[in-house]
C-alpha positions as CSV (number, residue, x, y, z in Angstrom):
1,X,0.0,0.0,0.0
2,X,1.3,3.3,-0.8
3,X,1.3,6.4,1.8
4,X,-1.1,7.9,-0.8
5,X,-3.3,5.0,-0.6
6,X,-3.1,4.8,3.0
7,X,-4.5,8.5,3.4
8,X,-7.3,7.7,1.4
9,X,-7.9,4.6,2.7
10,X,-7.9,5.0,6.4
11,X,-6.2,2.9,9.6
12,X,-7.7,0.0,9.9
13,X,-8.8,-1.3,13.6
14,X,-5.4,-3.8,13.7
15,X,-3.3,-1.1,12.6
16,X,-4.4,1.5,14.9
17,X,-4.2,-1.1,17.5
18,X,-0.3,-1.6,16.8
19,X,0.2,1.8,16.4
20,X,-0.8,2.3,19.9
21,X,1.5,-0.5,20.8
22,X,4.6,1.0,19.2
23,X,4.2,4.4,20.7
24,X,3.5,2.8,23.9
25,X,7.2,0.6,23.7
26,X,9.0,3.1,21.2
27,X,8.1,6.0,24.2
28,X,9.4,3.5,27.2
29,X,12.5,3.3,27.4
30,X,13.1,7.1,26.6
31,X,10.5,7.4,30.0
32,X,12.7,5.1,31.7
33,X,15.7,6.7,31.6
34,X,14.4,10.2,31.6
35,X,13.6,8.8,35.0
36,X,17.0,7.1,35.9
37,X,18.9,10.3,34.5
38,X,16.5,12.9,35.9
39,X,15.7,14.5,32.3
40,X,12.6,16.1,33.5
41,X,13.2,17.9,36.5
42,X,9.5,18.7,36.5
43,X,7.1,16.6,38.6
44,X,3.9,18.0,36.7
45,X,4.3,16.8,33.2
46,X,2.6,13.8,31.9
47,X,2.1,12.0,29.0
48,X,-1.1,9.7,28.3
49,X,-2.6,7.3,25.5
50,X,-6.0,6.9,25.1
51,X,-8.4,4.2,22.8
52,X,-11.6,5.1,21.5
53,X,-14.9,3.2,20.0
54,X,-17.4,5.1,19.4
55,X,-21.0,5.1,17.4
56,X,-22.1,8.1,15.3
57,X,-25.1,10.4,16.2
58,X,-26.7,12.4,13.4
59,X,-29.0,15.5,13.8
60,X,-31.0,14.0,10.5
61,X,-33.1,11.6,10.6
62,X,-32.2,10.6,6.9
63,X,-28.8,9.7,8.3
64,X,-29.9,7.4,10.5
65,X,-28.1,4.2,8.7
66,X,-25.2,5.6,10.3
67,X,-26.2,5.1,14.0
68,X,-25.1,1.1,13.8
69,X,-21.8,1.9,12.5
70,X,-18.3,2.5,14.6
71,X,-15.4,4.4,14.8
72,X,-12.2,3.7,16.5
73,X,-9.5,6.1,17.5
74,X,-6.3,6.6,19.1
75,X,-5.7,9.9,21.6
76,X,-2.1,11.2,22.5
77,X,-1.9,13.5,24.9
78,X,0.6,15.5,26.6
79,X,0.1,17.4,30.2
80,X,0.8,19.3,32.8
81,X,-0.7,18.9,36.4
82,X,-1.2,22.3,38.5
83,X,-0.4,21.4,42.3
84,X,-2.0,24.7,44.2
85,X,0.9,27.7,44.0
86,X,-1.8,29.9,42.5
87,X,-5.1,30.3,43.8
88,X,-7.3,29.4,41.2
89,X,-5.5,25.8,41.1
90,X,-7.2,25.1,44.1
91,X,-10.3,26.4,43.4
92,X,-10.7,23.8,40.3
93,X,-9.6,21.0,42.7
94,X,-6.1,21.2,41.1
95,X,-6.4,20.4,37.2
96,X,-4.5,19.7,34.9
97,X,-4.5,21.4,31.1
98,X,-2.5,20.5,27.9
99,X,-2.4,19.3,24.3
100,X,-3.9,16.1,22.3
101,X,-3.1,14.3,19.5
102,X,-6.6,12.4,17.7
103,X,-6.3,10.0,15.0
104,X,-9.9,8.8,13.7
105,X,-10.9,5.7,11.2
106,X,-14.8,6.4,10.0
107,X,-16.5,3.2,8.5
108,X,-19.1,4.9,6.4
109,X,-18.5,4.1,3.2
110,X,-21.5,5.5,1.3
111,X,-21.8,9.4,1.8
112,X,-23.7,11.6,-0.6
113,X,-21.4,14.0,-2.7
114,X,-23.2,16.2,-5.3
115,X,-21.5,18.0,-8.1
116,X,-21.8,18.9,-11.8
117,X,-21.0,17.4,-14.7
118,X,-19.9,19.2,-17.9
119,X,-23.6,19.9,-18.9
120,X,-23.5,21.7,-15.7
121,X,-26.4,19.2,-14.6
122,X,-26.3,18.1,-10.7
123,X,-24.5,14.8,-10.4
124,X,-25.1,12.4,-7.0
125,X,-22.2,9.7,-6.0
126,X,-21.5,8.0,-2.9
127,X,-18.4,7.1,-1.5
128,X,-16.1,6.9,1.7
129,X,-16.7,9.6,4.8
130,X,-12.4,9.6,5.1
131,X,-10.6,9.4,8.2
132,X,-10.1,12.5,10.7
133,X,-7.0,14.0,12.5
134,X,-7.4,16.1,15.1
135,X,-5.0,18.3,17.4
136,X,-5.8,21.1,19.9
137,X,-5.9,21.7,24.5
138,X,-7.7,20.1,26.9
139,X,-8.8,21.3,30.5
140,X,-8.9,18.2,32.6
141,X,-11.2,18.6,35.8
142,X,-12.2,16.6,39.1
143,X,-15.8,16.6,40.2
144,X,-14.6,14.4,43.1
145,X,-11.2,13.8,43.9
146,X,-10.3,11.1,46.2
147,X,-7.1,9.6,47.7
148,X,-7.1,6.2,45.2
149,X,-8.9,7.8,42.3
150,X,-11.2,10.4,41.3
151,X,-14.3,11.5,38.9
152,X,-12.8,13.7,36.2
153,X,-14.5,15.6,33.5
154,X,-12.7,17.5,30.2
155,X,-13.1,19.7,27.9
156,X,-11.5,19.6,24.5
157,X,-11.3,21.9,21.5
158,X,-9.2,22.7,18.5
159,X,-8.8,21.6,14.9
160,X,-9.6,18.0,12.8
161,X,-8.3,17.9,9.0
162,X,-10.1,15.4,6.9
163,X,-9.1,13.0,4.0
164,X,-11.9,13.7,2.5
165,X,-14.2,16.8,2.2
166,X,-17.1,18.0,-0.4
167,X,-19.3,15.5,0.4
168,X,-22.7,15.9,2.9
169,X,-21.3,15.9,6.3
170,X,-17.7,17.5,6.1
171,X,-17.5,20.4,3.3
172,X,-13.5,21.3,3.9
173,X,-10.3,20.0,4.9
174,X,-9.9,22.1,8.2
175,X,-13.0,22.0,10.9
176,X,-13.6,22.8,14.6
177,X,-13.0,20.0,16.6
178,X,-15.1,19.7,20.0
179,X,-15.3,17.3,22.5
180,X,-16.7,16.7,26.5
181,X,-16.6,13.6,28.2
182,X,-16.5,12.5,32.4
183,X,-15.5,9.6,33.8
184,X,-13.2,7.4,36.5
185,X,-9.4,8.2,36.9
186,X,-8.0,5.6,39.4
187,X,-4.1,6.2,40.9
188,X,-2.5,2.9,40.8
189,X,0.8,4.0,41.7
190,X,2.9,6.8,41.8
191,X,3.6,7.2,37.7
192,X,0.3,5.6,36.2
193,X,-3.3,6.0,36.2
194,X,-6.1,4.2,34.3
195,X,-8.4,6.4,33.1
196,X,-12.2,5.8,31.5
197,X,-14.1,8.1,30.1
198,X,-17.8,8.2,28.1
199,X,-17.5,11.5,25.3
200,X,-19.5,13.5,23.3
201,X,-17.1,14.6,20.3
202,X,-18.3,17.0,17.2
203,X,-16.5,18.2,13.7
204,X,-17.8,20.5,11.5
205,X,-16.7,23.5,10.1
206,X,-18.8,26.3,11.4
207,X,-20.5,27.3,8.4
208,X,-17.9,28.4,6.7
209,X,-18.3,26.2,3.8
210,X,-21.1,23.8,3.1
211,X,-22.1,21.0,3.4
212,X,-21.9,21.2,7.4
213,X,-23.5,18.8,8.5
214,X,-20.7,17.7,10.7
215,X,-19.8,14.4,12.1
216,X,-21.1,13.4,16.1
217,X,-20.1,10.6,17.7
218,X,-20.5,8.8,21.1
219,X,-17.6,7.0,22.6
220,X,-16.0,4.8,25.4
221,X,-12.7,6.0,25.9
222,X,-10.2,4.4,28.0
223,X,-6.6,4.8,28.5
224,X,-2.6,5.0,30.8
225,X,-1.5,8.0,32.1
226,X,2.3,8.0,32.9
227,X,4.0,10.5,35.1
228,X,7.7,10.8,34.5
229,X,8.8,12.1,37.7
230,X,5.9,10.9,40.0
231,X,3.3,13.6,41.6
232,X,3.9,16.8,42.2
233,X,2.3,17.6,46.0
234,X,-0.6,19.6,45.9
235,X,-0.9,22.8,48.0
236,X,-4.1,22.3,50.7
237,X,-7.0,24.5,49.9
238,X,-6.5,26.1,53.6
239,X,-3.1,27.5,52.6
240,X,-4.0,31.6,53.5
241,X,-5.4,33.1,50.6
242,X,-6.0,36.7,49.4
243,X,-9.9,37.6,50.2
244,X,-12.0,37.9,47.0
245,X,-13.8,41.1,46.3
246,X,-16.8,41.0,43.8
247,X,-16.5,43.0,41.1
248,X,-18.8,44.9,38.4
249,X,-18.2,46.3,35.1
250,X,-19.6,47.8,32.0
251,X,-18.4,46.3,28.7
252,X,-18.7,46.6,25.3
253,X,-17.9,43.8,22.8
254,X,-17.7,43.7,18.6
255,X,-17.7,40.2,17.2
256,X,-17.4,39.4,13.7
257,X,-18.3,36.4,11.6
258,X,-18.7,35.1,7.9
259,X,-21.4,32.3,6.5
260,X,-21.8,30.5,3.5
261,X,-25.7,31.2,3.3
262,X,-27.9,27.6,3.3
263,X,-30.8,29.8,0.8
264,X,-30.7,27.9,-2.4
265,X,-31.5,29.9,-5.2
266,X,-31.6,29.2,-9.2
267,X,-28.4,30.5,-10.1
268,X,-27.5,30.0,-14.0
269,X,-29.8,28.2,-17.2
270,X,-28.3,26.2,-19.0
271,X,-27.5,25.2,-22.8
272,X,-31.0,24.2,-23.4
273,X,-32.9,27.0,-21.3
274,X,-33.4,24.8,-18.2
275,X,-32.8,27.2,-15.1
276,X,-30.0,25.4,-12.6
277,X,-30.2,25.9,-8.8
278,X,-27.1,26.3,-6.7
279,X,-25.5,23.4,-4.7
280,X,-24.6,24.5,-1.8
281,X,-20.2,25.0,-2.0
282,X,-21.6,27.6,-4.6
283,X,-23.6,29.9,-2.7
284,X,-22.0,33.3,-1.7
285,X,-20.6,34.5,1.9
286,X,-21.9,36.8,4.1
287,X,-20.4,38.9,6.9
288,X,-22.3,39.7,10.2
289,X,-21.7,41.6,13.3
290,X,-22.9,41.9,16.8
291,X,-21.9,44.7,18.7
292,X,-22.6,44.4,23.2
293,X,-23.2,46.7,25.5
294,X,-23.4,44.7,28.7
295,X,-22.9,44.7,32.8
296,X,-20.2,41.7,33.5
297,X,-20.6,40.9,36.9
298,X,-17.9,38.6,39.3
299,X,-19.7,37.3,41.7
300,X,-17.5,34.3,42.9
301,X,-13.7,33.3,42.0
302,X,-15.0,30.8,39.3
303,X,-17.8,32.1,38.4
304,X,-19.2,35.0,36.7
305,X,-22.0,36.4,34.2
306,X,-22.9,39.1,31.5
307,X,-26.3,40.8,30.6
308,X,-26.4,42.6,27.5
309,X,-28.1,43.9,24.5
310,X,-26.8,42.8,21.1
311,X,-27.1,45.0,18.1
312,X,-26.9,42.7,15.2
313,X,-26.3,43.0,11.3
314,X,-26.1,40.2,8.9
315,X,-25.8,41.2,4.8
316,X,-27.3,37.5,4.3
317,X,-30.7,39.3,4.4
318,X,-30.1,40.4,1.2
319,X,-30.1,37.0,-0.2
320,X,-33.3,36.7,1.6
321,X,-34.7,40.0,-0.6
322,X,-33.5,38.9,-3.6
323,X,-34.9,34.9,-3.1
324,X,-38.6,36.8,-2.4
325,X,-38.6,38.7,-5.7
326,X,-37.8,35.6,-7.2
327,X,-40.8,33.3,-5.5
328,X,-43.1,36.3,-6.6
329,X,-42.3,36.3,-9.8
330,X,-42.7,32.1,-9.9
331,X,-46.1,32.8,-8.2
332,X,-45.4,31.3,-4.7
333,X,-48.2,31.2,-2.8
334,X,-47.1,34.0,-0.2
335,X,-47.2,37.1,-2.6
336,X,-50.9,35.7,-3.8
337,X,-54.4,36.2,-2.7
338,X,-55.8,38.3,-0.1
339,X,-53.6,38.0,2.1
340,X,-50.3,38.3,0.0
341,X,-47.3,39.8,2.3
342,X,-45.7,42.6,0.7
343,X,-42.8,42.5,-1.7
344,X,-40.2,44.9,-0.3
345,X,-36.6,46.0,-1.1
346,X,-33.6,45.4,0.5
347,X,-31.6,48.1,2.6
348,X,-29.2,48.4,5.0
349,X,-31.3,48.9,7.6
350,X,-33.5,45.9,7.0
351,X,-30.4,43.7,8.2
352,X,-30.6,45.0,11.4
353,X,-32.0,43.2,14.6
354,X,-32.1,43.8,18.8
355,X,-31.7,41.3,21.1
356,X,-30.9,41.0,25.0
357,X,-29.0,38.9,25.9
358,X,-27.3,36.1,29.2
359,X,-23.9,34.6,29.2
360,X,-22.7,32.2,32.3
361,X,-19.1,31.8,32.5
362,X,-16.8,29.6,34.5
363,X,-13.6,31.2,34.9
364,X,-10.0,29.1,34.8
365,X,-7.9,31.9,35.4
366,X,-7.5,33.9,33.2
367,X,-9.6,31.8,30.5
368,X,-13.2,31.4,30.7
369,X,-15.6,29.2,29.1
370,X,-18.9,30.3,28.2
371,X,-22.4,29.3,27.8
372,X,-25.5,31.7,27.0
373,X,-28.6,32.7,25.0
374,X,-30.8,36.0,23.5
375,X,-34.1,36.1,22.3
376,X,-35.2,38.8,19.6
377,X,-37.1,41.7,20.5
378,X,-36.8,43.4,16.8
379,X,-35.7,43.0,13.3
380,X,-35.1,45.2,10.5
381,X,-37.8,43.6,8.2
382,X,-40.6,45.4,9.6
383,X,-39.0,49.5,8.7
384,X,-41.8,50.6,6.4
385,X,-44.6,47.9,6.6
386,X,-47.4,47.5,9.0
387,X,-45.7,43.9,9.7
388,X,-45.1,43.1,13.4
389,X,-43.0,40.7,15.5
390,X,-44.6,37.2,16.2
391,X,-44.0,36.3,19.7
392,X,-43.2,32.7,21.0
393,X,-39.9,30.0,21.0
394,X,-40.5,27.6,17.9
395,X,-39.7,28.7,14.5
396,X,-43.4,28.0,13.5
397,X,-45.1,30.8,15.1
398,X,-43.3,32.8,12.5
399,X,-45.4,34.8,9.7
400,X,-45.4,34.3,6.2
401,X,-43.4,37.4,6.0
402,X,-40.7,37.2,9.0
403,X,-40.6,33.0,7.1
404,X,-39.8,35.0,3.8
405,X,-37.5,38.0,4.6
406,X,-35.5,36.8,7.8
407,X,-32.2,34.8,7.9
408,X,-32.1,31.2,9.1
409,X,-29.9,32.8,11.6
410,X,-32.3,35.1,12.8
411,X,-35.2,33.2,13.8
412,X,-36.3,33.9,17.7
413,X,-33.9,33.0,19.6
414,X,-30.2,31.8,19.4
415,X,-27.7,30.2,21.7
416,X,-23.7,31.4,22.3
417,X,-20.9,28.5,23.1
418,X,-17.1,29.3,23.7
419,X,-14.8,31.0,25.1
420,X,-12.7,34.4,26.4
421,X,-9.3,35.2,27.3
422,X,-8.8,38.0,29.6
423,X,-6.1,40.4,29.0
424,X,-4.0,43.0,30.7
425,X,-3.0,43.4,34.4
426,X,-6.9,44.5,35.5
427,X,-8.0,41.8,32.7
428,X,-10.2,44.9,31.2
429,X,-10.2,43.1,27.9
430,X,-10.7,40.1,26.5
431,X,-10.8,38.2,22.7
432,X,-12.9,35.0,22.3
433,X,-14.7,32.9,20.0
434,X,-18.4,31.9,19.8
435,X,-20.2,29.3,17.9
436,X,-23.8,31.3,17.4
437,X,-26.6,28.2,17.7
438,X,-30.5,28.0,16.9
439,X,-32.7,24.9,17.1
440,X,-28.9,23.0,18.3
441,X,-27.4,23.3,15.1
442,X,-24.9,26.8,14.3
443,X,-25.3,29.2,12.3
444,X,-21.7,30.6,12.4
445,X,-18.8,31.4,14.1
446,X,-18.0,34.9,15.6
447,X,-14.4,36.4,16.7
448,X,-15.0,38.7,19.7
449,X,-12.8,41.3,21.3
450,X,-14.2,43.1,24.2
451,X,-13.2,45.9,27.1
452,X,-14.5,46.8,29.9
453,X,-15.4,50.7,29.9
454,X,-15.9,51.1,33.6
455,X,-15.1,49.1,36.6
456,X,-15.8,48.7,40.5
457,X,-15.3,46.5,42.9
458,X,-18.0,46.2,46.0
């Protein structure tokens, strides 16, 4: 088998099996006598290797073939343990935080992938999902921690790159790679642990490019953790500590994104006059923006929270104008009879929308991870008609005319998942990254940077 063959065609379960093996005796006796020699002169690095099998969970029902099927994995990771010298170590029950190495072989062989042929005609083949590599951090936490083991949870998040891309699932090479699992971690000596873990993992690309479907899979993960230089001893929580002052500020955020829009519209007509609708790589980008004005407020060591309002624009509202004047002028059902909505124009200000807004964070220093929502009050659509909002959660209280003229983005209400990074010596401003989510699928990703206009403490 060539290496070009073997990208293609994917580990197979015995050969990610020996690969384990080998990095597990080929990384041995360099541990050993790191240990003999006193290499690492650092108690709180380790090194772990972790197997996966797993079973896929797709969003569409249409996909459901797929729930039967398995994946297998490998995870290499590489650690460090905190042990207490700075306060918020001992607040998180001293965790540990580092990097990880995932290597995934998919079994579906028979994935839709749509493109044209020279006639320009829509053209359906099936073949292989691809395997998935995968590197980014982890936070590794203790919901109980006990003398002989302890119940851990992580968090893990960076970047997969795929064999194979184009097809309904995975539209590009490079995706977001997320994971959370919790499990066991039992101490069996002094340099190893066995660890066990059940994990949610997702890939997809954030709407950059379509398809996005993206690829979720359930898994049993279990693996050796090997400490070099044994444990490093952890400070006690009692150790004197500075007292902690709630704090309150006023912020203001800007957070940028760019979609590839899902509206299909007929894009070209062909040699013999038969109008051709886009496929979904072919569909344009849009940019859209949300700008915060918000009270943060610190009301514990870990934990804190945000209530703002969001001014949002999207230009994808366009598309949304330009798709209407089409379906009138095809006779869709909205823009006939008695009670036809109005055909309107696009402007800026029709892209607008208002929307307050809840974040929760828990804070790991200086990093926080997030987890909020916003419901709309307003949108742009109704400037110059006698349209008004419909009120209620599901996307089916909607109108005919907020169904017609408002993004898929836009519809009621919408989730926020990820993370900051405080900055400075007062941490008065932060940059982060959001996945923005309706009806548990997202709708993109936005790049925030924030600062806090005024401050207090109680």
């Amino acid at each position: 088998m060539t290496l070009n063959q073997n990208i293609q065609g994917g580990f197979t379960l015995r050969q990610l099996c020996a690969t384990l093996a080998l990095l597990i005796l080929s990384f041995h006796p360099f541990f050993a006598s790191a240990q003999r020699q006193s290499l690492f002169h650092d108690n709180r690095t380790f090194y772990e290797a972790n197997f996966r099998y797993g079973k896929y969970f797709p969003f569409e029902e249409r996909h459901a073939y797929m729930k039967v099927l398995p994946q297998y994995g490998i995870d290499l990771r590489m650690g460090r343990q905190t042990d207490g010298r700075n306060t918020w170590e001992t607040d998180f029950n001293h965790l540990s935080y580092g990097a990880f190495l995932r290597i995934e072989k998919n079994n579906v062989d028979s994935i839709l992938f749509v493109d044209r042929d020279k006639n320009g005609y829509e053209r359906e083949t099936w073949r292989a999902l691809g395997d998935c590599y995968s590197l980014g951090g982890f936070i590794n936490g203790h919901l109980y921690q006990g003398k002989y083991w302890s119940f851990d949870y992580d968090l893990m998040g960076g970047l997969s790159f795929w064999t194979r891309h184009g097809d309904e699932f995975i539209g590009s090479v490079a995706n977001v790679h997320l994971a959370l699992d919790a499990g066991p971690t039992f101490m069996i000596e002094d340099n190893f642990d066995v660890t066990l873990r059940y994990q949610f993992s997702h890939s997809s690309n954030a709407a950059i490019r379509l398809p996005n479907c993206g690829i979720n899979v359930f898994s049993w993960v279990m693996g050796v953790r090997y400490h070099p230089n044994g444990r490093p001893e952890l400070v006690s929580k009692e150790k004197p500590r500075p007292k902690f002052q709630k704090s309150t500020a006023i912020f203001a955020t800007e957070s940028v994104g760019i979609l590839q829009t899902n509206e299909w519209m007929r894009s070209y007509q062909t040699s013999d006059g038969t109008m051709v609708s886009d496929l979904p790589a072919e569909r344009p980008y849009y940019f859209a923006d949300v700008i915060q004005i918000g009270l943060h407020r610190q009301f514990h060591p870990k934990f804190s929270y945000d209530i703002a309002l969001d001014f949002g624009w999207t230009g994808e509202t366009k598309r949304m104008y330009e798709k209407a004047h089409q379906m009138s002028a095809d006779g869709h059902e909205y823009f006939t009879g008695d009670d036809a909505i109005p055909l309107m124009e696009y402007s800026f200000a029709r892209g607008l929308h208002l929307a307050p807004s809840v974040m929760f964070e828990i804070n790991y220093n200086r990093f926080a991870f997030c987890l909020g929502g916003a419901y709309y009050l307003w949108h742009g659509i109704y400037y110059g008609t006698d349209q008004k909002k419909t009120w209620g959660l599901p996307e089916s209280s909607e109108s005919n005319f907020e169904d017609t003229y408002l993004p898929p983005c836009y519809r009621t209400f919408y989730g926020r998942l990820g993370f900051k990074y405080y900055l400075g010596e007062n941490r008065n401003m932060f940059v982060g990254s959001f996945m923005k989510v309706h009806s548990a699928v997202i709708d993109y990703a936005e790049f925030t940077f924030g600062m806090n206009l005024f401050s207090w403490k109680k």
